[in-house]
C-alpha positions, -999 to +999 in steps of 0.1 A: -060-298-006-084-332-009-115-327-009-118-294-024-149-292-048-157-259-074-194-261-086-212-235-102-249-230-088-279-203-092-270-168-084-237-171-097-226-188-063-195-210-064-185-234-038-145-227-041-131-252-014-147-279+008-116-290+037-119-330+041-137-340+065-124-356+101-138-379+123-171-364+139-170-354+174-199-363+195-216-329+201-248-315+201-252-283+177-268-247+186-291-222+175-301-189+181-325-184+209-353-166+199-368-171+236-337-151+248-347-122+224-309-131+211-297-114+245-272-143+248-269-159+217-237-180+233-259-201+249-286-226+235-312-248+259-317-269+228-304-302+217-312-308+178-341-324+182-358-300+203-350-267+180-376-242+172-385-239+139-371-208+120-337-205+139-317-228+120-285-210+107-269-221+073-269-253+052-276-266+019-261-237+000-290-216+016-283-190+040-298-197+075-333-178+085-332-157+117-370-145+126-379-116+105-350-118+079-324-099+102-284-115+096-271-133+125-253-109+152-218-102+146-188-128+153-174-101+181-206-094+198-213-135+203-178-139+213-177-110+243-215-126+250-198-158+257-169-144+278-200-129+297-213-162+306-181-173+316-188-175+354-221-201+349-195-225+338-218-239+308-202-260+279-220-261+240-212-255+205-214-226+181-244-208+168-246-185+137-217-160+133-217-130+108-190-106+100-195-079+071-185-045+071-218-034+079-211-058+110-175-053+106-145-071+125-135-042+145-132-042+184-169-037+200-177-023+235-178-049+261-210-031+278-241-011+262-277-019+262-271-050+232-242-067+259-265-062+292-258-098+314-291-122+316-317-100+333-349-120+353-368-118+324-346-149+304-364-177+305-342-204+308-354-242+295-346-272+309-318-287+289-299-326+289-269-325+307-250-333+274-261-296+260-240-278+282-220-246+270-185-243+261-165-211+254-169-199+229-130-184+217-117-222+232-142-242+213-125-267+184-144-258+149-136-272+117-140-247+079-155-269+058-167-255+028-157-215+017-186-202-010-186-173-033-212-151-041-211-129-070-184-145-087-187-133-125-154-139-148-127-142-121-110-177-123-117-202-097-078-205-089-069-170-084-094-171-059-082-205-039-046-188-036-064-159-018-080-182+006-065-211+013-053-201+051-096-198+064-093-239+061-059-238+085-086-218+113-084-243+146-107-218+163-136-191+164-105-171+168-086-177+137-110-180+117-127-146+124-088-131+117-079-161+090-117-144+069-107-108+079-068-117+061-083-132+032-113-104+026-081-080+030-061-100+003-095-100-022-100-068-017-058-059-028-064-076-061-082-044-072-109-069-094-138-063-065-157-029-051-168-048-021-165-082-002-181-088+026-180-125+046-207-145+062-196-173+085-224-201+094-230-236+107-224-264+081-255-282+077-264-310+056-255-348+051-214-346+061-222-315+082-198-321+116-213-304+147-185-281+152-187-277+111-186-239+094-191-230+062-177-195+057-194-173+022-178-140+005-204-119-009-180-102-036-190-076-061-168-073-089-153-040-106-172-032-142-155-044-172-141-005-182-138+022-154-126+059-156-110+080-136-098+116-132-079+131-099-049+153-096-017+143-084+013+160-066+053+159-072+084+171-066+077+211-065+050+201-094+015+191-097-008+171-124-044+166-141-047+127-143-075+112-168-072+073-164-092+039-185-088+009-168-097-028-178-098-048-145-095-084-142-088-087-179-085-124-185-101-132-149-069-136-131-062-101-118-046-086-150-055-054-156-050-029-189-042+010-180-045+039-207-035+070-187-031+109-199-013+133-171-013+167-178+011+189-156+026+219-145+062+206-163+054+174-177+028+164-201+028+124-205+005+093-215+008+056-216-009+023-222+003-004-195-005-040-186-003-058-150-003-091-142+005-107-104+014-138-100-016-157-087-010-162-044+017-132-043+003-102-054+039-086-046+051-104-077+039-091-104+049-084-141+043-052-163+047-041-201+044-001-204+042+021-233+046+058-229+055+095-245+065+118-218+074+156-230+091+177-200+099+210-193+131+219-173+135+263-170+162+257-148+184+241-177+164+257-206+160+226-218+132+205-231+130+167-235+105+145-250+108+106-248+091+075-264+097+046-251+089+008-237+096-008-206+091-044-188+094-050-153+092-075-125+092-067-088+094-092-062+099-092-025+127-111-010+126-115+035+120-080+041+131-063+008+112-057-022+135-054-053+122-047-091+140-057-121+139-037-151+144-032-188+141+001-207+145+011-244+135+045-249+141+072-277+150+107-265+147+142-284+163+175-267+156+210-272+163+242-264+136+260-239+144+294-252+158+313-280+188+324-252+201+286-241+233+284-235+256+266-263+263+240-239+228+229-240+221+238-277+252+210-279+231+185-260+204+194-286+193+158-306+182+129-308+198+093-284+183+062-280+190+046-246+186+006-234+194-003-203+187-030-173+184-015-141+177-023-101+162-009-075+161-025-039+141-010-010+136-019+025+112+005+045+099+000+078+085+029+083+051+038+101+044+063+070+059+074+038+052+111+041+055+122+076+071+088+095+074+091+134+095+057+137+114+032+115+141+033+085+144+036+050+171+022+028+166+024-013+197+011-035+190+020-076+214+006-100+213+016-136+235+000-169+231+012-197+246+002-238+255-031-230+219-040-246+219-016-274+212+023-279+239+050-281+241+063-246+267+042-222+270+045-186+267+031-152+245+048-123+248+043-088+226+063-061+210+056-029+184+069-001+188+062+036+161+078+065+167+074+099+130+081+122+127+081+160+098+093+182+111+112+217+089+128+243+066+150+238+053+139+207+084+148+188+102+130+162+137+132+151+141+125+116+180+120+097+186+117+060+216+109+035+215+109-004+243+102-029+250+090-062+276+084-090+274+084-125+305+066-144+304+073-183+312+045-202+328+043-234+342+077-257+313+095-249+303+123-221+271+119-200+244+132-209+223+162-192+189+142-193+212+112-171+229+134-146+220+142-112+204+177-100+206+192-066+187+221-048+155+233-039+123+229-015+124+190-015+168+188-016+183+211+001+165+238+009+172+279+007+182+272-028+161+278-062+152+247-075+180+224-091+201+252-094+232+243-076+269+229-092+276+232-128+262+258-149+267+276-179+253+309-192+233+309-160+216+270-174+220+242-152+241+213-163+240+189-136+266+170-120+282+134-123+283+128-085+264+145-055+255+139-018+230+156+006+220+151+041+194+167+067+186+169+099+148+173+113+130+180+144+096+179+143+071+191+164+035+192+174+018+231+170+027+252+198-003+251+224-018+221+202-048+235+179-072+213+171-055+183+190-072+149+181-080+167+147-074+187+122-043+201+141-028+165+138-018+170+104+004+198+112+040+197+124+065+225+129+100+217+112+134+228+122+160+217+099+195+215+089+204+204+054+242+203+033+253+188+001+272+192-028+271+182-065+302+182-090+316+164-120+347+144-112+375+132-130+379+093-127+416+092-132+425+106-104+414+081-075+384+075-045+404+105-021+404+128-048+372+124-057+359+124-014+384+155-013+359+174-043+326+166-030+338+179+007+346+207-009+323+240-013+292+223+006+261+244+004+244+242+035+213+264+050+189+258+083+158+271+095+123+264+102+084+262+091+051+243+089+046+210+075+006+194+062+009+161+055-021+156+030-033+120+041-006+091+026-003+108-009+025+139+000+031+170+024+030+206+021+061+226+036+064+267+040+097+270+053+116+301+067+154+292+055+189+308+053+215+292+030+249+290+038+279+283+022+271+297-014+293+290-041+293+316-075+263+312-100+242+292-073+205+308-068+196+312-037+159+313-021+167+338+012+134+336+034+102+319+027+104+287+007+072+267-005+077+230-013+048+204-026+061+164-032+062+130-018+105+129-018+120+148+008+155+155+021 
C-alpha cells in the first residue's frame, strides 16, 4: 500500500499505516458542540474558523481534548443522533468518534434520556450556508493513518496483515465494522489482554476534511504466563498445569509446556506454534510429549514418547491438517490376571506415520448444535516412513442437526471406520477401534463391545455406529431465559457394531459381518451443556440386541465428554 509509514514515537506509539492521500474535497470540518451539552453531537454550527477552543478532536499524534477530559461519545450513539436529525435536512462532516469496549460496538437503544431530540433549550448559532449537515452513515470518509498504542515487541508486519481492510472503509459504516473485524482479529492472535480502538478526525498539514485517523490502544500478554483449569473427556476428566511464552519472536509464536493429570491418562509436553502472518488458520506446530494411559477395560496399559509436526490450513469451507508422527510405544499388562492375548501385545513398537484429517462443520455449536452439519474424514499411513507398525486407517464422522417447532431439535449421526493391516504383521490393540459406552452407543459398559478375550477387550478392525436424537426443552420450561436453557431432555436411539474382518473374502462379505449381531438400545434422559467446552448426560437406557461377553449398563447411564454419538 503507498504511502504507508511505521515510526516509532513516545509512549511506545507506532504509526503502522498512513493510506495515500486523494484529492481534497471542499468541505468544512466539525466539532463537538459544547453549547449543545453534546445533546446532538451530529451536528456542528461551526465552520473552522469559528471553533471554540477545547473541542478540537484528534491530530498530531495527540488525542483530541473534549471539556473536562471525558472520550468522545461512542461511534453508535453519534450515528442514531444523526438519523435523529434526519428530518431538518442539514448536510456537514464528521466529528469525533470513539469505540472501546467500555463504549463498545454493540447495538444501543434508539431512545433514553442521552438520545432525547433537540429540546427548546439548544441554542442554535447562526451558521454559513456552506456548513450544512450531512448524514452521517451516507457521508464519504477517508482512514488515513491507523496508530498503535502499546506496542512493545510485536513486529510491525504481523500487525499490518491484521489491519489492512480499516483503509478499504468508504464509510462511517465500514469503518466502525472494518475496526470492530480487525480488533477481533488482534485479539485471536492470543499476543494481547485487551485492545480497545479510538477513531478521530485527522488533523494536521495533509489532514483531508472528511480525514480519520483510527488508534488501537493494545496491551500486550506478559512475557511467561501460567495457568491451571480442569478439563473434560470422553467419560474422563483432567488437572491441567500450563507455561506459556506468548508472542515469542514478536510474530505470534508462542512456546507451550503443559502437565495434565487425569482420571486415565497422565501426560506432558513442550509445543511450539507459529501462524502464518495474515491467516491465523494456517499455522505450523512442533510437539513433544510422554503420555502414560490406563485402559481397565482391556487391562492394558500404554505409555508413549513421541514427536509430532503439523500444518493445518483451511481450503473454501474445509479446514484440513497435515500430519507427521514418530512415536515410541511400551504396553503392559494392567493386572496380574490379563488375559494372554494382551500379555502377547505386551512390548515395545515404534510407529511413523503421515496422516489427514478433513473437517467441514457448519454448525451453530459443537456441544449441543440446534442447526447445521458435520462431516470429519481422518486418514492415517503408517511404515511407509519408518517404525515397525504398518497399516492404513480409514474412519469418519457425519452429524446431521435441524431445529423444528417448539424449540426442538432433531439431531442424526453415523460413524465408521476400517483399519487394513499392512505387511506380515497383525494390528495392534493400541491402533484398533473400540465401541460402547455413555458417548458410543449407549446401555453398554464402556468400550466393551466385539472382540474379547478372558473377559479383556481387544477391539476390532472395522466398526460403524449410528443415533438418532430428539431433543427437547424441560417440561413446563424451568428457568426459561436462564439457567433452565442449558438443559435439554434426550430421547435416543443408537446401533452399531464392531468386528475383525477377513480381507480376502470381498466388500459384501465384509457389509454382510458388520450387519450382523448389531447392538442397539434406546431410551431417554437429561442433557447440561457446560458453556462451549462439553455436556453432561444421565440417561435412562435399555440395550438391545446383546451379543455373548458384551457388558451391558441396564438403567441409569452417566456420560461426561465433548464427542458424542
Amino acid at each position: 500500500m503507498s504511502g504507508s509509514t511505521v515510526s516509532q514515537g513516545a509512549g511506545r506509539r507506532r504509526d503502522i499505516m498512513a493510506a495515500p492521500s486523494p484529492q481534497r474535497l471542499g468541505a468544512c470540518g466539525c466539532c463537538l458542540n459544547p453549547e449543545l451539552g453534546h445533546r446532538s453531537p451530529a451536528l456542528c454550527p461551526h465552520p473552522p474558523s469559528l471553533r471554540p477552543a477545547g473541542t478540537a478532536l484528534g491530530g498530531g499524534g495527540q488525542r483530541g481534548s473534549h471539556g473536562d477530559g471525558a472520550r468522545p461519545e461512542s461511534f453508535l450513539r453519534r450515528c442514531l443522533n444523526a438519523l435523529e436529525v434526519m428530518s431538518l435536512q442539514t448536510e456537514g462532516l464528521l466529528s469525533g468518534i470513539c469505540c472501546s469496549p467500555q463504549c463498545s460496538l454493540e447495538p444501543l437503544p434508539a431512545s433514553g434520556p442521552d438520545f432525547g431530540a433537540l429540546g427548546e433549550e439548544a441554542e442554535f448559532v447562526e451558521v454559513e450556508p456552506e456548513a450544512k449537515q450531512e448524514i452521517l452513515e451516507n457521508k464519504d470518509v477517508v482512514v488515513q493513518h491507523v496508530h498503535f498504542d502499546g506496542l512493545g515487541r510485536t513486529k510491525d508486519d504481523i500487525i499490518m496483515y491484521e489491519i489492512r481492510d480499516v483503509f478499504k472503509a468508504k464509510n462511517l459504516i465500514e469503518v466502525m465494522r472494518k475496526s470492530h473485524e480487525a480488533r477481533e482479529k488482534l485479539l485471536r492472535l492470543g499476543i494481547f489482554r485487551q485492545v480497545d480502538v479510538l477513531i478521530d478526525t485527522c488533523q494536521g498539514d495533509d489532514a483531508l476534511p472528511n480525514g480519520l485517523d483510527v488508534t488501537f490502544e493494545v496491551t500486550e500478554l506478559r512475557r511467561l504466563t501460567g495457568s491451571y483449569n480442569t478439563m473434560v473427556g470422553n467419560n474422563e476428566g483432567s488437572m491441567v498445569l500450563g507455561l506459556k511464552l506468548p508472542n515469542l519472536l514478536g510474530r505470534a509464536e508462542k512456546v507451550t509446556f503443559q502437565f495434565s493429570y487425569g482420571t486415565k491418562e497422565t501426560s506432558y509436553g513442550l509445543s511450539f506454534f507459529k501462524p502464518q502472518p495474515g491467516n491465523f488458520d494456517r499455522n505450523f506446530s512442533v510437539n513433544l510429549y510422554k503420555v502414560t494411559g490406563q485402559f481397565p477395560w482391556s487391562s492394558l496399559r500404554e505409555t508413549d514418547r513421541g514427536v509430532s509436526a503439523e500444518y493445518s490450513f483451511p481450503t473454501w469451507k474445509t479446514s484440513h491438517t497435515v500430519k507427521w508422527e514418530g512415536v515410541w510405544r511400551e504396553l503392559g499388562c494392567l493386572s496380574r490376571v490379563a488375559s494372554f492375548a494382551v500379555r502377547k501385545e505386551s512390548g515395545h513398537s515404534l510407529k511413523s506415520s503421515l496422516s489427514h484429517s478433513m473437517v467441514i462443520d457448519s454448525r451453530n455449536s459443537s456441544i449441543l448444535p440446534k442447526r447445521g452439519a458435520l462431516l470429519k474424514v481422518n486418514q492415517e499411513l503408517a511404515g511407509y516412513t519408518g517404525g515397525d507398525v504398518s497399516f492404513l486407517k480409514e474412519d469418519f464422522e457425519l452429524q446431521l442437526n435441524k431445529q423444528l417447532i417448539l424449540d426442538t431439535v432433531f439431531s442424526a449421526s453415523l460413524w465408521g471406520g476400517m483399519l487394513v493391516p499392512m505387511g506380515d504383521k497383525p494390528s495392534s490393540i493400541a491402533d484398533r477401534f473400540y465401541l460402547g459406552g455413555p458417548t458410543s452407543v449407549r446401555g453398554f459398559s464402556m468400550h466393551s463391545v466385539g472382540p474379547q478375550s478372558e473377559g479383556d477387550y481387544l477391539g476390532g478392525e472395522a466398526y460403524w455406529a449410528g443415533g438418532l436424537h430428539l431433543y427437547t426443552p424441560l417440561p413446563f420450561r424451568p428457568g426459561q431465559g436462564g439457567f433452565g436453557e442449558l438443559f435439554r431432555t434426550h430421547f435416543f436411539l443408537n446401533a452399531g457394531n464392531l468386528c475383525n474382518l477377513n480381507y480376502g473374502e470381498g466388500p459384501k462379505a465384509h457389509i454382510r459381518k458388520l450387519a450382523e449381531c448389531i447392538r442397539w438400545s434406546y431410551g431417554a434422559g437429561i442433557v447440561l451443556r457446560l458453556g462451549n467446552i462439553a455436556r453432561l448426560e444421565l440417561n435412562y437406557c435399555v440395550p438391545m440386541g446383546v451379543q455373548r461377553g458384551d457388558r451391558i449398563c441396564d438403567g441409569v447411564q452417566f456420560g461426561a465428554g465433548i464427542r458424542f454419538l
